[in-house]
Rosetta silent file (secondary structure, phi, psi, omega in degrees, C-alpha in Angstrom):
SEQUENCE: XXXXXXXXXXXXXXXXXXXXXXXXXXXXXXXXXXXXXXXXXXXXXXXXXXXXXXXXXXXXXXXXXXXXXXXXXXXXXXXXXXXXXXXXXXXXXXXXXXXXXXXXXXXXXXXXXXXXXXXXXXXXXXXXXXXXXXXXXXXXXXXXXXXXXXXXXXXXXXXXXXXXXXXXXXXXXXXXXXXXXXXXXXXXXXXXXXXXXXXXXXXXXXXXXXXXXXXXXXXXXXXXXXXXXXXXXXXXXXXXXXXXXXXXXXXXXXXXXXXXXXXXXXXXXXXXXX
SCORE:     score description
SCORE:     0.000 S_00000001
   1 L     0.000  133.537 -174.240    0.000    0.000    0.000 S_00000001
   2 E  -107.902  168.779 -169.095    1.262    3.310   -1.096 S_00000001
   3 E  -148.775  115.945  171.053    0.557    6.992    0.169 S_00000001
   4 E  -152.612 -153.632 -141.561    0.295   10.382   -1.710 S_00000001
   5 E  -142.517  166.318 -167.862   -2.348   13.149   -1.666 S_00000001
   6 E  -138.222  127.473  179.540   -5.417   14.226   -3.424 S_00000001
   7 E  -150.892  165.020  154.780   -5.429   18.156   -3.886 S_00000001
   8 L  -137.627   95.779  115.931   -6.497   21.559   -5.906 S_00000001
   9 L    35.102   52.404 -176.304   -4.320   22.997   -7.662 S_00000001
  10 E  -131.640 -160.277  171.984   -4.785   26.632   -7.785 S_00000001
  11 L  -114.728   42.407 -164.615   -3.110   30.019   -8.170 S_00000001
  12 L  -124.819  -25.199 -133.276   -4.043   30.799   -4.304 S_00000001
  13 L  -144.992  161.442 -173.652   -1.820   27.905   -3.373 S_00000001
  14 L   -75.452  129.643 -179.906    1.983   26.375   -3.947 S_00000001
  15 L   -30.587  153.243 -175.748    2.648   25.481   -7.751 S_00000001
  16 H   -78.333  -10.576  178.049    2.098   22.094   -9.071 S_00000001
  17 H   -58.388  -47.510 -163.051    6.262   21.625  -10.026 S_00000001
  18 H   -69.932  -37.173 -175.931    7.571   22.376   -6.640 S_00000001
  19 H   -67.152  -25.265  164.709    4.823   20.408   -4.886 S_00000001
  20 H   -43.636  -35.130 -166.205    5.812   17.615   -7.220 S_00000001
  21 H   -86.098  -48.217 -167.231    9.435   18.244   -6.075 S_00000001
  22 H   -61.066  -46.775  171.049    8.186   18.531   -2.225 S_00000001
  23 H   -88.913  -29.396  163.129    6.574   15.343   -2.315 S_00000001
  24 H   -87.808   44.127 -176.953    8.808   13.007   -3.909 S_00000001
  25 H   -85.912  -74.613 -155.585   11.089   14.689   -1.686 S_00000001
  26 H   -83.597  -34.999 -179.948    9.426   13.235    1.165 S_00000001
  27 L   140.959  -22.727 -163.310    8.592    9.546    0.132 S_00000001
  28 L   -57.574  154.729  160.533    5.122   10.170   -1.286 S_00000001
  29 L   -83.666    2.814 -154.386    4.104    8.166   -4.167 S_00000001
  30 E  -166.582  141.696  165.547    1.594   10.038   -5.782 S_00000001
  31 L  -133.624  157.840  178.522   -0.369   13.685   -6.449 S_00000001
  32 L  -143.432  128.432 -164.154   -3.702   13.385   -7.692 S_00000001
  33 E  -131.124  140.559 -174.930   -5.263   16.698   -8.557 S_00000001
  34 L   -95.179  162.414 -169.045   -9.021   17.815   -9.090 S_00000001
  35 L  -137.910  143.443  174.782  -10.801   19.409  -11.607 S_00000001
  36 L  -169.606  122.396  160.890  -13.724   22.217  -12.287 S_00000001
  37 L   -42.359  -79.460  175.551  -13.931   24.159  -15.048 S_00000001
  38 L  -136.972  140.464  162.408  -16.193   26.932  -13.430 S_00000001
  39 L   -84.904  125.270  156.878  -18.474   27.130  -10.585 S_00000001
  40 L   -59.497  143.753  174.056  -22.071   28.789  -11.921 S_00000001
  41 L   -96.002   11.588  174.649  -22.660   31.447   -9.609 S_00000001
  42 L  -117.563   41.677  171.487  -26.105   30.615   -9.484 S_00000001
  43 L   -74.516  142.951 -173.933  -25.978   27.134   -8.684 S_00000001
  44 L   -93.586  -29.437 -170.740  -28.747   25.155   -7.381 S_00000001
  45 L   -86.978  151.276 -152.578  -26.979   21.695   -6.528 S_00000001
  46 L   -89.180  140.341 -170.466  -26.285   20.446   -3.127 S_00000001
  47 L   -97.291  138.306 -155.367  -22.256   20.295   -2.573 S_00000001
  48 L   -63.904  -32.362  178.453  -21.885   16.576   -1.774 S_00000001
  49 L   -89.569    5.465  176.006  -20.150   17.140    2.048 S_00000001
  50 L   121.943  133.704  162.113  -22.710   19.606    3.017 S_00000001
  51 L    66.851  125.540 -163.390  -22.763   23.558    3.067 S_00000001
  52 L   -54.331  153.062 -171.467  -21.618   25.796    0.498 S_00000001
  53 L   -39.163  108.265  177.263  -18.846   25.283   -1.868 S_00000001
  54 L   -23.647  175.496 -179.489  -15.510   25.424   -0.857 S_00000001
  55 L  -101.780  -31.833 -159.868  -13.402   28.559   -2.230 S_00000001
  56 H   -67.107  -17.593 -170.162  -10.823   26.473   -3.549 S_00000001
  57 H   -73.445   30.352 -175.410  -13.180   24.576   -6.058 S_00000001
  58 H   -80.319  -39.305 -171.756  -13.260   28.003   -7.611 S_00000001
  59 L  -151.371   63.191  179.520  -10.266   28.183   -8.802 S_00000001
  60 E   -84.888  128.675 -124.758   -8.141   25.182  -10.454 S_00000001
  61 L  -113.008  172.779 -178.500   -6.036   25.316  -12.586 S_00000001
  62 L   -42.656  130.342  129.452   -6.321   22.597  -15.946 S_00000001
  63 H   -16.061  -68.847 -160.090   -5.212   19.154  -14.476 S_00000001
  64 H   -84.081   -4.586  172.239   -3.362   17.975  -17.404 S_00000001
  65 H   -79.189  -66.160 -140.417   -1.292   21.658  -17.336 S_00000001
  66 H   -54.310  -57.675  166.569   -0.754   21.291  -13.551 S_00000001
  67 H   -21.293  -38.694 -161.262    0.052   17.999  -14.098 S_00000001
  68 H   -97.799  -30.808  124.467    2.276   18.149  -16.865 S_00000001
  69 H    -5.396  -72.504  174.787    4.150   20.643  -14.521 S_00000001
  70 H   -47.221  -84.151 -166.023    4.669   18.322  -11.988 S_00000001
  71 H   -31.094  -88.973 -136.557    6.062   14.998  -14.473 S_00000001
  72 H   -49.501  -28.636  177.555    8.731   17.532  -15.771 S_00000001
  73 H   -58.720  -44.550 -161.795    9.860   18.303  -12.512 S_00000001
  74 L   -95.540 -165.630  179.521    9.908   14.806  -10.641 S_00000001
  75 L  -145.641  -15.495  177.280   11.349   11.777  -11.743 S_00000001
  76 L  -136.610   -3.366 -152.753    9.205    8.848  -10.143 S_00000001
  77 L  -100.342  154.130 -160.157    6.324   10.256   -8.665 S_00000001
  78 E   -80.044  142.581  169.343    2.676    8.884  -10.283 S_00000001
  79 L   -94.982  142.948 -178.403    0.422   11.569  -11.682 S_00000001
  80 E  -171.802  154.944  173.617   -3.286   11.330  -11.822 S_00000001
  81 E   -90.151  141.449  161.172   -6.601   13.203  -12.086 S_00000001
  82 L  -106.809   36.755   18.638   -8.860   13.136   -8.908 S_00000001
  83 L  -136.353  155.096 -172.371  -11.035   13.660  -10.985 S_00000001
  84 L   -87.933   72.027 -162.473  -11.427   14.204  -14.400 S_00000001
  85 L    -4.834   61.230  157.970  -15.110   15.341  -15.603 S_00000001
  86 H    -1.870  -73.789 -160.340  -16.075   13.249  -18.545 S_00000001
  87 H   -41.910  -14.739 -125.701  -19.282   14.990  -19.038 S_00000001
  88 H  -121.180  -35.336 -155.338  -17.145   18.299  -19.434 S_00000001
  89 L  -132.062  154.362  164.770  -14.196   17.351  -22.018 S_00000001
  90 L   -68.208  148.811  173.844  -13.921   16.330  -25.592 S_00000001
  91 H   -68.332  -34.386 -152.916  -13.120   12.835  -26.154 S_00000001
  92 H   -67.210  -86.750  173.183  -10.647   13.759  -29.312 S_00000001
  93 H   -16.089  -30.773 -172.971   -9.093   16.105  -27.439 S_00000001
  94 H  -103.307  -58.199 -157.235   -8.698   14.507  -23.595 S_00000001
  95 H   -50.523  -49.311 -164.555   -7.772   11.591  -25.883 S_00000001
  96 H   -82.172  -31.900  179.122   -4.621   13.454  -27.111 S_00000001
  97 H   -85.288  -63.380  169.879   -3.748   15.147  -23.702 S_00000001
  98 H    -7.681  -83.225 -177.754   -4.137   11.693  -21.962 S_00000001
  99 L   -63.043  -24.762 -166.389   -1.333   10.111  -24.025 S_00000001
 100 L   -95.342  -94.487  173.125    0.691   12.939  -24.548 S_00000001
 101 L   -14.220  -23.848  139.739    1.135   13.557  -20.334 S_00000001
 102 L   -71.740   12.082  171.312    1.721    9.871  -20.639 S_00000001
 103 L   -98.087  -83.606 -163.883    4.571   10.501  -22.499 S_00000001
 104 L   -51.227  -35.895  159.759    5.990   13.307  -21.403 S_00000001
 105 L   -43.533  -59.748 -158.438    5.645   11.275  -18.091 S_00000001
 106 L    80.113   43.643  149.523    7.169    7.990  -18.876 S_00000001
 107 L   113.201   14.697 -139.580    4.578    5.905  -18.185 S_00000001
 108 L   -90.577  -37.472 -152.288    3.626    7.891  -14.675 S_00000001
 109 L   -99.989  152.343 -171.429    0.332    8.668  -15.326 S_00000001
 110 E  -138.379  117.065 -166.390   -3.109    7.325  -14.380 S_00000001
 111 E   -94.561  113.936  168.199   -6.376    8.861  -15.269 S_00000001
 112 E   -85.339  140.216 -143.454   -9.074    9.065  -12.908 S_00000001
 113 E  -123.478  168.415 -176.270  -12.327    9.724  -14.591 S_00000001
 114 L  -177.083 -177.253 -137.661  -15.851   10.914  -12.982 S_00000001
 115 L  -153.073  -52.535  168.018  -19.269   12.176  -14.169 S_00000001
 116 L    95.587  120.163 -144.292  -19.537   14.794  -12.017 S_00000001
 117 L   -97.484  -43.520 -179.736  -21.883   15.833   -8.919 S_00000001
 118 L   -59.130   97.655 -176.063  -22.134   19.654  -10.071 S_00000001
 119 H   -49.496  -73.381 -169.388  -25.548   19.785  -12.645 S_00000001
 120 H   -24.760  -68.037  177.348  -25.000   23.690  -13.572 S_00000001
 121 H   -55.646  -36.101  152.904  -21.610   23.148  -14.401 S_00000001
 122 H   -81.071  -33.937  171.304  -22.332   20.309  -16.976 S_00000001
 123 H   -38.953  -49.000  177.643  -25.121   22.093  -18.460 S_00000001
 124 H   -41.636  -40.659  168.497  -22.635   24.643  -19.338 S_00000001
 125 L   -47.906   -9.149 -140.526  -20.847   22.089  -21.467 S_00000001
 126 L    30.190   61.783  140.371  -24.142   21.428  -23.286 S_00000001
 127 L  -108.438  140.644  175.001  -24.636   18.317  -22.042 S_00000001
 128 L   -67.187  133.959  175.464  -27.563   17.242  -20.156 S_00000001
 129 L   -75.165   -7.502  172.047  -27.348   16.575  -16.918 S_00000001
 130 L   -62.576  -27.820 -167.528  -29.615   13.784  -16.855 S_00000001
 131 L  -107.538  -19.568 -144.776  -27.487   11.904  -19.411 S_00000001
 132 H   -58.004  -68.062  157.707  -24.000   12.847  -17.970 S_00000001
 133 H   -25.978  -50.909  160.476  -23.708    9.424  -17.132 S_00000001
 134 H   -67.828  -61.720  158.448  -24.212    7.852  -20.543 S_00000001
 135 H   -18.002  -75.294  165.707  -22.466   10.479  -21.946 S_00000001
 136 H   -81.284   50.069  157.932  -18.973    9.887  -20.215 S_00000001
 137 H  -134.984  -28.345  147.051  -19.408    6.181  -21.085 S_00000001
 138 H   -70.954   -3.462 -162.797  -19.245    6.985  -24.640 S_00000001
 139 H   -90.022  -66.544 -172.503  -16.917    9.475  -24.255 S_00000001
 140 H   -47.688  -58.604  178.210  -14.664    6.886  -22.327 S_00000001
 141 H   -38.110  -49.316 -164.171  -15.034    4.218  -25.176 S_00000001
 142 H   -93.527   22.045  165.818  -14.227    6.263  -27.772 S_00000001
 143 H   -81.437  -71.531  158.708  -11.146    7.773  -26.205 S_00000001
 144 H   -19.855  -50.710  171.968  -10.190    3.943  -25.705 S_00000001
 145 H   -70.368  -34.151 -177.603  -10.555    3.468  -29.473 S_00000001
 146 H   -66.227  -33.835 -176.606   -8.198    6.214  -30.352 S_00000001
 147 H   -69.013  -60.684 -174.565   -5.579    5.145  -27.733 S_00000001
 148 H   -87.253   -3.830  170.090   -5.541    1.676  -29.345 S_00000001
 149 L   -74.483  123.821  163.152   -6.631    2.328  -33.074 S_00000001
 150 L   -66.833  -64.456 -159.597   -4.184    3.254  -35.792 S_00000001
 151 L   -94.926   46.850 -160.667   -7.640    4.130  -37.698 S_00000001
 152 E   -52.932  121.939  159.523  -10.102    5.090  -34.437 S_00000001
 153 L  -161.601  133.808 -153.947  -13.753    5.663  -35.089 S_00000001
 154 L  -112.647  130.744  156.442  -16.469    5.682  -32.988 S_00000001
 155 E  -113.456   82.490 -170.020  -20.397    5.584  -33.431 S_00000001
 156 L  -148.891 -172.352 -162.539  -22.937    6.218  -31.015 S_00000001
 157 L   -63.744  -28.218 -168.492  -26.040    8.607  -29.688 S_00000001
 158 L  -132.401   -0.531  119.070  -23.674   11.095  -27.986 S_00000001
 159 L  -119.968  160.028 -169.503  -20.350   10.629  -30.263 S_00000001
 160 E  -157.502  114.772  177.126  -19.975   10.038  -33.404 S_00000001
 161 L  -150.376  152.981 -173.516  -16.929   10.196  -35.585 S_00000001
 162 L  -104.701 -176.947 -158.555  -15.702    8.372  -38.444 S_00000001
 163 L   -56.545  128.837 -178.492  -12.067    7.000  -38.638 S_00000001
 164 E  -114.879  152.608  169.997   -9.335    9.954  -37.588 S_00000001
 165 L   -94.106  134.665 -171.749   -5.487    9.261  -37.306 S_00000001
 166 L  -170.561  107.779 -176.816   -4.669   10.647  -33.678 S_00000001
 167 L   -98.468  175.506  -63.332   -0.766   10.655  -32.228 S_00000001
 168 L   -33.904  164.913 -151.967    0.645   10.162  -29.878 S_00000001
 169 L  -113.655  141.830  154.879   -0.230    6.520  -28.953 S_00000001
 170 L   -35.097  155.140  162.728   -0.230    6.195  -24.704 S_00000001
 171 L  -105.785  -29.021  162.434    3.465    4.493  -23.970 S_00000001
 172 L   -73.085  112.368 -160.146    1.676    2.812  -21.367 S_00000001
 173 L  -107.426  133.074   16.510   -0.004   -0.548  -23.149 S_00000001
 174 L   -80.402  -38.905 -176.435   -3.075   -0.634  -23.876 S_00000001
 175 L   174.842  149.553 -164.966   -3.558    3.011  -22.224 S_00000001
 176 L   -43.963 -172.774 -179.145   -2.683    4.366  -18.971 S_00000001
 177 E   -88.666  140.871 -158.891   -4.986    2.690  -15.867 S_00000001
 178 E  -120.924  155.369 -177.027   -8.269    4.106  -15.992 S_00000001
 179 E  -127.240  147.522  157.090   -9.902    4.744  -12.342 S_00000001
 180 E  -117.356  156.772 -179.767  -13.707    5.678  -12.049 S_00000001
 181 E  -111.944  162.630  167.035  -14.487    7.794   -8.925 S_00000001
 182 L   109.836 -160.863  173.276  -17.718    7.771   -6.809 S_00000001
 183 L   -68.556 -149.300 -165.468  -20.033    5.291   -5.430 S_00000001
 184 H   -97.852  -22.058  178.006  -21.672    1.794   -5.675 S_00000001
 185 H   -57.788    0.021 -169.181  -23.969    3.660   -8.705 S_00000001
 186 H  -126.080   19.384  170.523  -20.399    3.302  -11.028 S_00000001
 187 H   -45.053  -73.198 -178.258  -20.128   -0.049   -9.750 S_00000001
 188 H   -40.599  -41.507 -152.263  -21.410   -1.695  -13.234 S_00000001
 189 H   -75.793  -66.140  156.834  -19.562    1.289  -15.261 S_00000001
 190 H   -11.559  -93.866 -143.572  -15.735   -0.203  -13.164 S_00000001
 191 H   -50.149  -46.039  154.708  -16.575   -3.723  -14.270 S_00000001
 192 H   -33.594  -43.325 -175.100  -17.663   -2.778  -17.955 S_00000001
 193 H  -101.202    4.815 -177.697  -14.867   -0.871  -18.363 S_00000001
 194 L    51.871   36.849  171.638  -12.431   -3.332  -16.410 S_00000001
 195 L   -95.177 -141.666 -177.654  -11.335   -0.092  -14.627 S_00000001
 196 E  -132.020  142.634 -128.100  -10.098    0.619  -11.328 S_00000001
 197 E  -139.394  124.004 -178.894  -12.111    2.692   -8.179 S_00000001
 198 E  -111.121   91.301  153.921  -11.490    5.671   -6.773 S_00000001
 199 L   -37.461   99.516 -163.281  -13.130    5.800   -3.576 S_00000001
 200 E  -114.232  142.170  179.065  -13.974    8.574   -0.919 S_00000001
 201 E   174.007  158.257 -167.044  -14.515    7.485    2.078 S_00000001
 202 L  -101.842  -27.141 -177.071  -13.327    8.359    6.279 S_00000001
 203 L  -158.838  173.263 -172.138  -12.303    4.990    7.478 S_00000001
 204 L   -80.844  -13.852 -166.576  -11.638    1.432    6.277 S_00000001
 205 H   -59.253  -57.472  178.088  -14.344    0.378    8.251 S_00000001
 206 H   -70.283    6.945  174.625  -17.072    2.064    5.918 S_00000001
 207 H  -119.533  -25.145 -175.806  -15.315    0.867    2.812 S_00000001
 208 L   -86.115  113.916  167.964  -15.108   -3.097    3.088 S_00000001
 209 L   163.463  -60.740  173.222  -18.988   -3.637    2.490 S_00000001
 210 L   -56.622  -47.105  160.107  -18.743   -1.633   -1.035 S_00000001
 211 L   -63.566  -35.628 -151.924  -15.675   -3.292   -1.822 S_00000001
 212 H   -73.708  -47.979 -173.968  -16.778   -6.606   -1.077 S_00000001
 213 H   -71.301    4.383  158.711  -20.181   -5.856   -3.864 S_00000001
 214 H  -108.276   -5.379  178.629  -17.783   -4.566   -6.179 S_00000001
 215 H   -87.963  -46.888  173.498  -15.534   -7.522   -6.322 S_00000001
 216 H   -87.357  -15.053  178.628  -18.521   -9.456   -6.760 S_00000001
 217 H   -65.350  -37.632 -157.366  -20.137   -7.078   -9.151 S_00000001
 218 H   -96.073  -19.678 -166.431  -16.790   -6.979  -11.334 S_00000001
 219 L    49.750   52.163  163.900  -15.776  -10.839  -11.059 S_00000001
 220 L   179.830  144.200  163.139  -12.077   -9.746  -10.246 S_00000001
 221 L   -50.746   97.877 -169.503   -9.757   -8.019   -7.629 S_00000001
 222 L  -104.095  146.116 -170.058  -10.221   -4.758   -8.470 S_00000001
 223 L   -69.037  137.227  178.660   -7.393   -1.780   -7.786 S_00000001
 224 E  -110.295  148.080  152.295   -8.555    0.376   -5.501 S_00000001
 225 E  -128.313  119.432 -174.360   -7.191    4.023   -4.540 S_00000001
 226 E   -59.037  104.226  175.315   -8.338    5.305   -1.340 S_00000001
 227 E  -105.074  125.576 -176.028   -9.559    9.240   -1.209 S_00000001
 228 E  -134.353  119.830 -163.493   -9.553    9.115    2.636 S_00000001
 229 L  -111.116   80.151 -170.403  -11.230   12.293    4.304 S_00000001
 230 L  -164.900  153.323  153.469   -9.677   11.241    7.871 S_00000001
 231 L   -31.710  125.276  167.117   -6.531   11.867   10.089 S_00000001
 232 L  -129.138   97.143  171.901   -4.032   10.963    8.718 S_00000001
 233 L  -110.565  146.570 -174.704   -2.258    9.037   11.051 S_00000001
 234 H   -54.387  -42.290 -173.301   -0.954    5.502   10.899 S_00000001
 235 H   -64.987  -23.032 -171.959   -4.445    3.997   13.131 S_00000001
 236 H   -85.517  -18.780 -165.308   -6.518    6.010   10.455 S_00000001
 237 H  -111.111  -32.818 -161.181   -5.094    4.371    7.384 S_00000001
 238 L   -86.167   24.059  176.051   -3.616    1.214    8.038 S_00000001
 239 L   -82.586  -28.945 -173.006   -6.878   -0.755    8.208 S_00000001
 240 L   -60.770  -16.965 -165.747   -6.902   -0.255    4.386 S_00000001
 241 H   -41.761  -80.902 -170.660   -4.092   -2.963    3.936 S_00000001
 242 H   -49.418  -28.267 -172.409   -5.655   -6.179    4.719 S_00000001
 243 H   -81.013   14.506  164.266   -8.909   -4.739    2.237 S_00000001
 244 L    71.038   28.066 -169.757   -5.949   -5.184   -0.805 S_00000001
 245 L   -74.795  135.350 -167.102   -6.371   -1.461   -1.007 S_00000001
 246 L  -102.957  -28.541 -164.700   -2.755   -0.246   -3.483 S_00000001
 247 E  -158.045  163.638 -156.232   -2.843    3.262   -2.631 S_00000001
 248 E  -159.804  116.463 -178.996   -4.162    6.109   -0.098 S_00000001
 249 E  -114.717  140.479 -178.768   -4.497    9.655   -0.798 S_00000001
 250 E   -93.670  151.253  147.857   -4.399   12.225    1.914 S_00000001
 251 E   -93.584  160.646 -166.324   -5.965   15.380    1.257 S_00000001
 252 E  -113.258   98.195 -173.549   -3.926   18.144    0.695 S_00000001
 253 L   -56.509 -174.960  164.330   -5.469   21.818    1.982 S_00000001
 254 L  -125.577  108.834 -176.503   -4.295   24.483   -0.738 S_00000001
 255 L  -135.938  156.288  166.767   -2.356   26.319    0.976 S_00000001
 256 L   -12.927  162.895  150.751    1.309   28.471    0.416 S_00000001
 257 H   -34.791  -68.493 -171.468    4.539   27.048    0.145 S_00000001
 258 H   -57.229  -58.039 -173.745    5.823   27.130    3.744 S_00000001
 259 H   -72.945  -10.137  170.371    2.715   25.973    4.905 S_00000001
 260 H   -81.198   -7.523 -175.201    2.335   23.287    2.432 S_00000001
 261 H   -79.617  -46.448 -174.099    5.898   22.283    3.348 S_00000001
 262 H   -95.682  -21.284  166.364    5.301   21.975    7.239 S_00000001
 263 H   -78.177  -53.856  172.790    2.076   20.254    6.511 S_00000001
 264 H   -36.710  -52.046 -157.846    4.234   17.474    4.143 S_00000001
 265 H   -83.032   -9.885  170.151    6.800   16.973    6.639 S_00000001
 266 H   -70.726  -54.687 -168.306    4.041   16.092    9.480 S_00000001
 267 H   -51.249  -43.518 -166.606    2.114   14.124    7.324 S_00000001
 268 H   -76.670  -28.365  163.820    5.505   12.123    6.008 S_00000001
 269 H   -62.575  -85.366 -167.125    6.529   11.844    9.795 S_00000001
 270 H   -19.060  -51.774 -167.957    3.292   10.200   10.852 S_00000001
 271 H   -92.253   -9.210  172.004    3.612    7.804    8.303 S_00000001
 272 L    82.786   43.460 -171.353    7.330    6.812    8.312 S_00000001
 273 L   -89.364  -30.335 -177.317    7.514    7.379    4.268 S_00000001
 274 L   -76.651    0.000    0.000   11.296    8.633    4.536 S_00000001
């Protein structure tokens, strides 16, 4: 079991290079970084922990920038979206930064995928929010065909393109590891898509019952990565072990340098990562 952080990214908060540099510094394995376009300022939907909307989802910067920051900096540590909004991005397009940050990576990166809890903000996209789902499951496919097609072409109700040529190819084969994020409703969409589960959740306790029905939903041991909204201290995390859990992301406030610095060096004490 491995340990890095789940964060956002902003221009309030210390750059994504240095923090790259800060944490594999420290031991971490991993940054995972979040994504929102825009908040609507007139949004109607309920923010999933409760109470209005944090300041930071306000203001993040592109994932695959911040990201692509980071790789150049570090040298081992894994990159990933936490998460990226299907409903929200072109396939052609995410298709091409997807592989090309797996490049420029070496092989580092792993894209965590999502649907997305904010209606307002997919509406914006002009997609319906009703369909969002269904959407980023064609969206996902035909990104999949492009990664492994010399001649990629996809038909269905919400894309539809006929065969395109579309470089670079992922260097990771077939295409980096794809994570879905959220609950037991993306159970089915994980097993369909043989992907891997990105999980929020406070303790291990409240996670083996969901695991167990997704293991049986999926017919296989499926990789899990841990968004764990808890202390993070060795008693809060190390129950994930024995659940076959590979990796456990801390969140990460967005805060300065200094203070993201003195927050690293608790968090990497607690856990013995040096």
């Amino acid at each position: 079991m491995r340990f890095g952080v789940l964060t956002f990214v902003t221009d309030e908060g210390i750059g994504p290079a240095e923090l790259g540099v800060e944490l594999e510094q420290r031991g971490f394995e991993s940054l995972f970084v979040a994504e929102h376009t825009h908040i609507p300022v007139d949004t109607q939907s309920p923010f999933p922990g409760g109470g209005p909307i944090p300041p930071k989802y306000y203001r993040p910067l592109d994932p695959f920038v911040a990201l692509t920051a980071a790789a150049v900096a570090t040298q081992t540590l894994i990159l990933g979206t936490g998460i990226a909004l299907i409903p929200e991005r072109d396939p052609i397009v995410t298709a091409k930064e997807v592989a090309s940050l797996d490049l420029v990576s070496a092989g580092r990166f792993r894209f965590g995928v999502g649907v997305g809890w904010l209606r307002e903000e997919v509406a914006n996209h002009g997609v319906d929010p009703a369909v969002r789902g269904r959407v980023a499951d064609e969206r996902l496919r035909a990104m999949i065909a492009i990664w492994t097609q010399e001649k990629a072409e996809f038909h269905g109700k919400y894309v539809d393109f006929d065969p395109i040529y579309c470089w670079p190819k992922p260097v990771t084969k077939p295409y980096p590891p794809l994570y879905v994020g959220g609950g037991p409703a993306n159970f089915t969409r994980i097993s369909q898509l043989e992907a891997g589960w990105i999980a929020i959740t406070s303790s291990p306790e409240l996670l083996s019952g969901p695991l167990e029905r997704l293991r049986a939903v999926a017919g296989r041991n499926v990789p899990v990565t841990v968004c764990h909204w808890g202390e993070a201290t060795v008693r809060g995390v190390e129950g994930y072990r024995p659940l076959g859990v590979e990796r456990v992301l801390l969140e990460l406030p967005t805060e300065p340098r200094d203070q993201t610095r003195r927050r690293l060096d608790e968090i990497a004490s607690e856990l013995a990562l040096n």
